[in-house]
C-alpha positions in Angstrom: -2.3 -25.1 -0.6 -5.0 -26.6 -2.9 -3.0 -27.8 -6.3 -2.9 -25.1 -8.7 -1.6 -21.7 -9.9 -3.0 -18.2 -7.9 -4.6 -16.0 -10.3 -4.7 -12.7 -9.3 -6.5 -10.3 -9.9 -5.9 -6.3 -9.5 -5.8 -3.5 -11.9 -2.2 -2.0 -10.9 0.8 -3.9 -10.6 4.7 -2.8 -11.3 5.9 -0.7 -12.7 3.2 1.5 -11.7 4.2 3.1 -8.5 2.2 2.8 -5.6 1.2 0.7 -1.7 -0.9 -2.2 -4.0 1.7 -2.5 -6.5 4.5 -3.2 -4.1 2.0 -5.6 -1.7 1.1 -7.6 -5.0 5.7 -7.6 -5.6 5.9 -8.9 -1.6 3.3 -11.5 -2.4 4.8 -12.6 -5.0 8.0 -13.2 -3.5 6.4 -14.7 -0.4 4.5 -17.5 -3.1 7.8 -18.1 -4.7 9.1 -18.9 -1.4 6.1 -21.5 -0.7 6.8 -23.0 -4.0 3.5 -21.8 -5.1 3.3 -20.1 -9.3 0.9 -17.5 -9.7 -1.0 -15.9 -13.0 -1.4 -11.8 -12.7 -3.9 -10.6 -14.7 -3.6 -6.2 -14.4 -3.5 -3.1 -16.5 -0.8 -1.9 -18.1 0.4 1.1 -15.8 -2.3 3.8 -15.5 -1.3 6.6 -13.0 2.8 6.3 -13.7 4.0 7.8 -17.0 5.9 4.4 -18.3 5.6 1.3 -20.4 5.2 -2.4 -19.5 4.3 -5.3 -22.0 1.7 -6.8 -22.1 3.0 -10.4 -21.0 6.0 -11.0 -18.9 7.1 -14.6 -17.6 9.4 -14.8 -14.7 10.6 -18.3 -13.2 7.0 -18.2 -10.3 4.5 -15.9 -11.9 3.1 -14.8 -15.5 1.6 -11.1 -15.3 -1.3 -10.3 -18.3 -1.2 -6.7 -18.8 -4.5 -5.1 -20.5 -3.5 -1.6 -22.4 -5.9 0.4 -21.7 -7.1 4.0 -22.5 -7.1 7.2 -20.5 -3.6 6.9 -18.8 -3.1 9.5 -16.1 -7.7 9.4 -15.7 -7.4 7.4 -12.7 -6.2 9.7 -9.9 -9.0 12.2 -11.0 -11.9 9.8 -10.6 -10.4 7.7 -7.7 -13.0 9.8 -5.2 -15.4 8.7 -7.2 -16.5 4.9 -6.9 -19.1 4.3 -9.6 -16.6 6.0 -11.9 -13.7 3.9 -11.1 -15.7 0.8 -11.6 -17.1 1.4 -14.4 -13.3 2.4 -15.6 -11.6 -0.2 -13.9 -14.0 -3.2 -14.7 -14.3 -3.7 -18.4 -10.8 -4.2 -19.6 -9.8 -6.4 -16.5 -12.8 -8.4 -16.9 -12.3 -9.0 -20.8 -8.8 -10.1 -20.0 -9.6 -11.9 -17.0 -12.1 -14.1 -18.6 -9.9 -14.6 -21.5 -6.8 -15.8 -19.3 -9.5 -17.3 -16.8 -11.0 -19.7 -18.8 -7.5 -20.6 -21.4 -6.1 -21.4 -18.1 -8.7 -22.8 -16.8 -7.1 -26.5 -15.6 -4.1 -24.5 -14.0 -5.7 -22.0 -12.0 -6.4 -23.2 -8.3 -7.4 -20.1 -6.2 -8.5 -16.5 -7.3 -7.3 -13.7 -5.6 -8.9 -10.9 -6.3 -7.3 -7.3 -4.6 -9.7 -4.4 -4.5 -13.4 -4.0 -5.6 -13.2 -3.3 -8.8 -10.9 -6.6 -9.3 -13.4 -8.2 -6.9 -16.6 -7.8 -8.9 -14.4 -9.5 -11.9 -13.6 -12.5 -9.7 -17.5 -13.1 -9.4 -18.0 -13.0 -12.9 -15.4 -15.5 -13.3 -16.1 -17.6 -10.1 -19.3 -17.9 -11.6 -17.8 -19.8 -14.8 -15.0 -21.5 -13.5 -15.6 -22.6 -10.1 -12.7 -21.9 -8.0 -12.1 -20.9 -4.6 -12.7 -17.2 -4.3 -10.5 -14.9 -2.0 -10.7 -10.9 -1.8 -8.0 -8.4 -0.3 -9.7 -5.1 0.7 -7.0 -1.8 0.6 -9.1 0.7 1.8 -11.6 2.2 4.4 -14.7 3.2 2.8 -17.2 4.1 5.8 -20.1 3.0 4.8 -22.1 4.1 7.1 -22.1 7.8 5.3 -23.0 5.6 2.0 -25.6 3.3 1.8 -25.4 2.7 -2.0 -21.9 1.9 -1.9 -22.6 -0.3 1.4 -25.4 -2.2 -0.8 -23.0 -3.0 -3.7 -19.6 -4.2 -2.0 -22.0 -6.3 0.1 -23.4 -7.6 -3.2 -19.7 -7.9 -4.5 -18.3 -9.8 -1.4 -21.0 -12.1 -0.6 -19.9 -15.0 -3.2 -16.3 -15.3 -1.9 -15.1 -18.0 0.2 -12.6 -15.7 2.4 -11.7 -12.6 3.0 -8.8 -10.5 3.9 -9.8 -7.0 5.7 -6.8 -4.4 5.7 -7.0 -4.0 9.2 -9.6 -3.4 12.0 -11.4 -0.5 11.4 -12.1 -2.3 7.8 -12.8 -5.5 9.0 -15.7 -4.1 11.5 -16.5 -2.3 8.5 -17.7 -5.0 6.9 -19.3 -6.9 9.4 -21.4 -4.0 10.0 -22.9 -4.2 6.0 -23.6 -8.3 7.2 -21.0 -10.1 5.7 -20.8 -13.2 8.0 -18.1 -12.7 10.7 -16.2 -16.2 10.3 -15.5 -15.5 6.5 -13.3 -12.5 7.3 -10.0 -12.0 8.8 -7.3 -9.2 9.1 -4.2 -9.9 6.5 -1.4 -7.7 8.4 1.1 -6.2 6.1 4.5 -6.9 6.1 8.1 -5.6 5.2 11.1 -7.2 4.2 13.1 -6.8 7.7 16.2 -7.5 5.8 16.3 -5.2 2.8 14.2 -2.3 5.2 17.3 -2.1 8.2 18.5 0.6 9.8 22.5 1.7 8.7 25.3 0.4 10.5 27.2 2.9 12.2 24.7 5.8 11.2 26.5 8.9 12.2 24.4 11.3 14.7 23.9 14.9 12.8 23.1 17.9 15.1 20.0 18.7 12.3 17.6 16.1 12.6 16.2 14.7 9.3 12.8 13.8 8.5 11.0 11.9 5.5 8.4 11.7 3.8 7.2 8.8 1.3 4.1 8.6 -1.0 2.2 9.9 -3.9 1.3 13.3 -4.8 -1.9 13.6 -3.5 -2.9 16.4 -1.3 -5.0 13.4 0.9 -1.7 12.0 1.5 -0.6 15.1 3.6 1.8 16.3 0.9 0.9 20.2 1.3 1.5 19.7 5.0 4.8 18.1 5.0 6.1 21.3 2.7 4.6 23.4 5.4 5.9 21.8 7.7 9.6 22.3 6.1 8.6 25.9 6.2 7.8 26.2 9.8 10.7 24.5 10.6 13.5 25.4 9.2 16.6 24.4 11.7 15.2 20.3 10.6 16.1 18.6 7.0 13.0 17.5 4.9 13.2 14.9 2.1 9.9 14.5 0.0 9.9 11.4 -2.0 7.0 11.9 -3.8 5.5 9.2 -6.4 3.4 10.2 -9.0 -0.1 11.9 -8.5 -1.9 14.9 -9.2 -0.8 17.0 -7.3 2.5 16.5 -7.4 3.5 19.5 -10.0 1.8 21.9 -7.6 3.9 21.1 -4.6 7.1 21.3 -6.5 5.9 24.6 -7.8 4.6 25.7 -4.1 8.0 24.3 -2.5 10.7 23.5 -4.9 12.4 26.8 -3.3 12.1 26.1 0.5 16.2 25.3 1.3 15.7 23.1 4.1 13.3 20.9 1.8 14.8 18.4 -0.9 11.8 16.6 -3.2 12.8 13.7 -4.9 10.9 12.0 -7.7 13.1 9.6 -9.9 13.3 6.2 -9.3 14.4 3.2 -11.5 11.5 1.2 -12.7 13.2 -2.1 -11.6 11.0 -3.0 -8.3 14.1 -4.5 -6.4 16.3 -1.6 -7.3 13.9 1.0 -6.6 13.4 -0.4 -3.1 17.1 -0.4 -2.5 16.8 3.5 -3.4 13.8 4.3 -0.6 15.8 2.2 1.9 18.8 4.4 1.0 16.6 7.3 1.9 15.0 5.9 4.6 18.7 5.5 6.3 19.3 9.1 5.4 16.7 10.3 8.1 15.8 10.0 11.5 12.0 10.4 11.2 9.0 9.2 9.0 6.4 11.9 8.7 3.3 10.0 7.8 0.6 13.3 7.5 -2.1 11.4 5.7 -5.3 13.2 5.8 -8.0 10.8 5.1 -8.4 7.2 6.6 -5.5 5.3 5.1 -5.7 1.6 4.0 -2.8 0.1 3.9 0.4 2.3 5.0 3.0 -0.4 3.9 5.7 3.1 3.7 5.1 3.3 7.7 6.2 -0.4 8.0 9.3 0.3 5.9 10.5 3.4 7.5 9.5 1.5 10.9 11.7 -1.2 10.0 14.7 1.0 8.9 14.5 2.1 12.6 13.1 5.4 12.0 11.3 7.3 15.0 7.3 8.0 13.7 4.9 10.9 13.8 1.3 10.1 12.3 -1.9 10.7 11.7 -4.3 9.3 14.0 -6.5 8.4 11.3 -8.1 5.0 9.5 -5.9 2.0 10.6 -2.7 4.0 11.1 -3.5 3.6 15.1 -3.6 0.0 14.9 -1.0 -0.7 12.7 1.5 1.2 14.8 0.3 0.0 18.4 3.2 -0.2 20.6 6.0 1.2 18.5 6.3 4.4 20.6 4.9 6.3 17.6 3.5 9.8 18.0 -0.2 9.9 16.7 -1.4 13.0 16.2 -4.4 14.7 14.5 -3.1 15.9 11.1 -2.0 19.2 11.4 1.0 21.6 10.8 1.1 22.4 14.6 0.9 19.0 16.2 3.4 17.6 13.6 5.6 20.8 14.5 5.3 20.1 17.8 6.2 16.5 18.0 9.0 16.9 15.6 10.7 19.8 17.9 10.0 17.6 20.9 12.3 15.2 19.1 14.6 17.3 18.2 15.3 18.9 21.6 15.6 15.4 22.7 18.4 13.2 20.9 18.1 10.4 24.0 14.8 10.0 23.2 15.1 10.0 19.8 17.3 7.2 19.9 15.1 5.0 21.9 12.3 5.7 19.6 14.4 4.7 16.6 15.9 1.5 18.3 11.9 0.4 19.4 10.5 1.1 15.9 13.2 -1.3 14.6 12.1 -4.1 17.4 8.6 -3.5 16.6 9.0 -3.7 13.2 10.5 -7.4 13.8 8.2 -8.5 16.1 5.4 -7.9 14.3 5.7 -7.5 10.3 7.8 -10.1 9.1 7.0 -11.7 6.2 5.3 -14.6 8.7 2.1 -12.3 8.3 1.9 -13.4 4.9 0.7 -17.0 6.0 -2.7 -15.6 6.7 -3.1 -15.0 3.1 -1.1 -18.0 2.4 -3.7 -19.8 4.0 -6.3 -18.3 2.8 -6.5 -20.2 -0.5 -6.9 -23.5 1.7 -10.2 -25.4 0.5 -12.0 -25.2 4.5 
């Protein structure tokens, strides 16, 4: 890589709770392996309920935290894009331009994640003339919205490269005109060796199945709890993050025997991942009930990893991340859920199967060698 430090750029990092927050962790830990320092400039946590200070050294990265107002806003204007912009934008770009151009001789690369962080890495490009990379972490169809089409085009066209979350975004943006060749997929990955399945698991006549996300109805939370209803001879753990609709399912389901919701986790990245993998080893299936096109899916990988069998949605880039793992990808309903999981359950031999090729598949494809692409992303071409 070119000399220098990676800034980085993105509005939520640890220990807010979320899919960005631990990709931004795993990069980290991939750039310390490479040698490589980084400077984070973020937020200081805006959808989970705890503190963080404002500057924090470790031995390969500095993270800049902005305080910032509103906490607990942001998953009530997420839907809506020209709000979270102009929410997102000021604060990060004030401290971005601040750390920016103080740090100007050290900085190499930017990395901006998102496009909120992205339109912040023009404004600073623009003064400090360094490469430019953007990671995207979400579908937006554009085609339904041409405004929105007409500004991320604006926002991407200065950067050098690219990094699409998966296929379906990828074509997106071709499709607005942003020149094929300066785009290219950056495939998630998991850590194969924290996210393994248990030695010497024990087989349970009640199969067990898991859910992991925030509490957003979009995520499929609402569906999972029915699901627990409609089913009551399988186990159901909910580890549900923080969202807004989180109270409302413990309200709705915090009764239902054969479901246990979980929501505590220590704030300490590494420890908390320890906890999920835990949990993870505890099951035999990931439910993955997303209703909406999902991004980025890193708790799929995990649970895939761990060895778990899969059933999930057929929508956004789920089908493409989980090509060839044997998963069952259904359209997101209580029924076809239901269905798949009672198939399953009926079935322990191929249940076992499932679970040994979701651990291969995992291997195979989401090592941490999928970070290179990003890695070599911030190569001067």
């Amino acid at each position: 890589m070119k000399s220098g430090k990676v800034l980085i750029i993105c509005p939520f990092t640890a220990p807010n709770q979320g899919g960005v927050e631990s990709h931004i962790q795993k990069l980290l830990k991939f750039l310390a392996k490479k040698k490589a320092k980084a400077i984070v400039v973020s937020y200081t946590p805006l959808t989970t309920p705890v503190k963080a200070p404002w500057y924090e050294k470790k031995e390969n990265y500095e993270i800049f935290r902005m305080p910032w107002f509103g906490s607990g806003w942001f998953p009530k204007i997420e839907i809506k894009n020209c709000h979270k912009l102009l929410y997102l934008v000021p604060g990060l770009l004030a401290l971005s331009l601040f750390v920016g151009i103080k740090r100007n001789k050290e900085i190499g690369v930017i990395h901006a994640h998102g496009f909120a962080a992205g339109f912040v890495g023009v404004c600073l490009g623009a003064l400090i003339r360094k490469r430019k990379v953007i990671s995207t972490h979400a579908i937006y169809n554009f085609e339904n919205r041409p405004l929105l089409a007409h500004i991320i085009k604006f926002i991407l066209s200065p950067y050098d490269f690219i990094l699409a979350v998966g296929e379906p975004s990828r074509q997106e943006l071709i499709k607005i005109g942003i020149p094929e060749n300066k785009i290219a997929i950056h495939p998630n990955w998991v850590d194969t060796d924290l996210f393994k399945p248990q030695q010497g698991t024990f087989s349970s006549e009640r199969l067990t199945a898991i859910f992991v996300g925030r509490g957003l109805e979009k995520k499929g939370i609402f569906l999972f709890g029915e699901l627990a209803k409609k089913n009551p001879k399988i186990d159901f753990i909910a580890r549900v993050a923080e969202g807004p609709d989180r109270d409302s399912f413990i309200r709705k389901y915090h009764n239902q025997k054969n479901l246990d919701i979980r929501t505590n986790l220590p704030l300490d990245f590494d420890k908390k991942m320890k906890v999920i993998r835990n949990e993870y080893q505890s099951a035999d299936v990931f439910i993955m009930p997303s209703l909406y096109a999902e991004g980025f899916a890193a708790v799929v990988l995990e649970a895939a990893s761990s060895g778990l069998a899969i059933i999930s949605s057929n929508l956004g880039t789920l089908p493409s991340i989980l090509n060839g793992s044997g998963a069952y990808l259904v359209k997101p309903t209580v029924e076809n859920f239901s269905l798949a999981l009672r198939t399953l359950s009926g079935d322990k031999e191929t249940l076992r199967k499932l679970k040994r090729k979701s651990r291969t598949f995992a291997l195979k494809n989401y090592s941490d060698k999928n970070a290179e692409v990003i890695y070599n992303s911030y190569q001067i071409i």
